[in-house]
C-alpha positions as CSV (number, residue, x, y, z in Angstrom):
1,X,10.2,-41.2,-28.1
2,X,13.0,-42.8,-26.0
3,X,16.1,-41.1,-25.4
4,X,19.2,-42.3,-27.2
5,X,21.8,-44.2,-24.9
6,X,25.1,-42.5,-24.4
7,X,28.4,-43.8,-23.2
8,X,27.0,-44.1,-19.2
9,X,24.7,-47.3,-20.7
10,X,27.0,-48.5,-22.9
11,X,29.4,-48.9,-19.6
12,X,26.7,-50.8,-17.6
13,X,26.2,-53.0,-20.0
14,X,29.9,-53.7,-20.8
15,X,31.1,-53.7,-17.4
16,X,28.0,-56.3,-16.1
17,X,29.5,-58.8,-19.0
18,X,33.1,-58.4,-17.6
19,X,32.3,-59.3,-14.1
20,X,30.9,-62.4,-15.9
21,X,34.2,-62.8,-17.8
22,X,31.7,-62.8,-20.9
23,X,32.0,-61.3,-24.2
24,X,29.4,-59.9,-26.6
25,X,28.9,-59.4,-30.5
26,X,28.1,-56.0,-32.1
27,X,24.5,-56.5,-32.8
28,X,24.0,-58.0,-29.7
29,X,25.1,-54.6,-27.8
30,X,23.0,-52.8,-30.0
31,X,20.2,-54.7,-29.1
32,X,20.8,-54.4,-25.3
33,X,21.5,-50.9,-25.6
34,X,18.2,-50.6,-27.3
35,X,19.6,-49.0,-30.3
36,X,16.9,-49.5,-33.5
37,X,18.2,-49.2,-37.2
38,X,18.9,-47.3,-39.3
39,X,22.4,-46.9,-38.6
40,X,22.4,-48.9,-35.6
41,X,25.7,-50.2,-35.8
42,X,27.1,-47.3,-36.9
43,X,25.7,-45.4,-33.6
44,X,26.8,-48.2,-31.4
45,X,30.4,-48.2,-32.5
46,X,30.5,-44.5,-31.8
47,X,29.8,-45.3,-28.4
48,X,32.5,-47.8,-28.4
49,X,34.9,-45.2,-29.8
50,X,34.1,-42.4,-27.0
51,X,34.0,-45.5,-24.5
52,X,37.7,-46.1,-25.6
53,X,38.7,-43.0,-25.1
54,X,37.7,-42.8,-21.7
55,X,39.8,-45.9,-20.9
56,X,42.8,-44.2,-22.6
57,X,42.3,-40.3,-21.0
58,X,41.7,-42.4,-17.1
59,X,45.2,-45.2,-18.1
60,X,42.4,-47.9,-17.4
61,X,42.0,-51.7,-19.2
62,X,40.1,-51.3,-23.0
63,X,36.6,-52.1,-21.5
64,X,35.3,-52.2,-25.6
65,X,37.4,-54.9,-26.3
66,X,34.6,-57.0,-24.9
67,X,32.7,-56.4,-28.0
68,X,33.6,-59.2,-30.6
69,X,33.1,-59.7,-34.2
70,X,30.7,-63.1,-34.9
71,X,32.2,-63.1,-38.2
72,X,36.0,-65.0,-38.6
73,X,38.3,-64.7,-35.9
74,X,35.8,-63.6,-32.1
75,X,38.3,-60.6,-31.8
76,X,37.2,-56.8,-32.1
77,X,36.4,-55.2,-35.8
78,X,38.9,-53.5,-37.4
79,X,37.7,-49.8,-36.6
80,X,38.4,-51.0,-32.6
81,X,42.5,-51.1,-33.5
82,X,42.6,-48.3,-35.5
83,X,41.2,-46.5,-32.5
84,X,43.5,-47.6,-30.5
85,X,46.0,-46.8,-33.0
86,X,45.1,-43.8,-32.9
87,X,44.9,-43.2,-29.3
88,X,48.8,-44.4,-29.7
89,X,47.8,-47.7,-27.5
90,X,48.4,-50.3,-29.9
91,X,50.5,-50.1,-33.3
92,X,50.3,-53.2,-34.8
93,X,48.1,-55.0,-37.5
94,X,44.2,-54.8,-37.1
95,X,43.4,-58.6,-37.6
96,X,45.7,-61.6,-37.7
97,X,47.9,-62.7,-34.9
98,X,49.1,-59.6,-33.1
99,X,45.7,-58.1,-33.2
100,X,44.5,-61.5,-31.8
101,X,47.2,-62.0,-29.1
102,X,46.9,-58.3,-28.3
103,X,43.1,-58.7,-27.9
104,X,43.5,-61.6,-25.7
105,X,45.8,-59.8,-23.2
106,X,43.6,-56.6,-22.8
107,X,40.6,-59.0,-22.5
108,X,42.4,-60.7,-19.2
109,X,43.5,-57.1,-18.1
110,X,39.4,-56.4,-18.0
111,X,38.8,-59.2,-17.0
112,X,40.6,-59.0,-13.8
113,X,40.1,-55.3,-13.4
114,X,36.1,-55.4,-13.4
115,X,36.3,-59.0,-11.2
């Protein structure tokens, strides 16, 4: 049985798609991480969660937002913003404009910090 991937693998992974100023779906990180069902979405975004609190504890760029919902607007599930909301890093609405304009702008701020 193959170990389970923690937060060191998700970073690789994210962190090798900044550098290519490329974003990536859900099931598409799950799938790179190697993560099988059931509940594989579920394990991934608790990855995602401990990844973004890593960002917040070292004052560095949200490297999760690179993980993008296929489904309506390419921006970051809801559970991503209230993260952040709790983390008190963002306090605005988790879809619609601000979440989309703040997503953009923490996107560019990986962007250049991974380059």
């Amino acid at each position: 049985m193959s170990r389970q991937p923690d937060t060191n693998d998700l970073r690789k992974v994210l962190i090798a798609h900044a550098q290519q100023q490329q974003t990536l779906d859900y099931k598409s990180l799950t799938k790179l991480l190697g993560i099988t069902p059931p509940n594989s979405i579920h394990q991934t975004t608790q990855l995602l969660e401990a990844c973004q609190q890593d960002d917040a504890l070292l004052h560095q760029p949200q490297l999760a937002a690179i993980v993008i919902s296929k489904a309506s607007d390419p921006i970051p599930r809801p559970g991503f913003f209230q993260t952040l909301k709790n983390l008190g890093i963002y306090s605005g609405s988790e879809q619609g404009a601000e979440a989309q304009m703040w997503h953009q702008n923490e996107l560019e701020k990986v962007f250049e910090f991974y380059r």
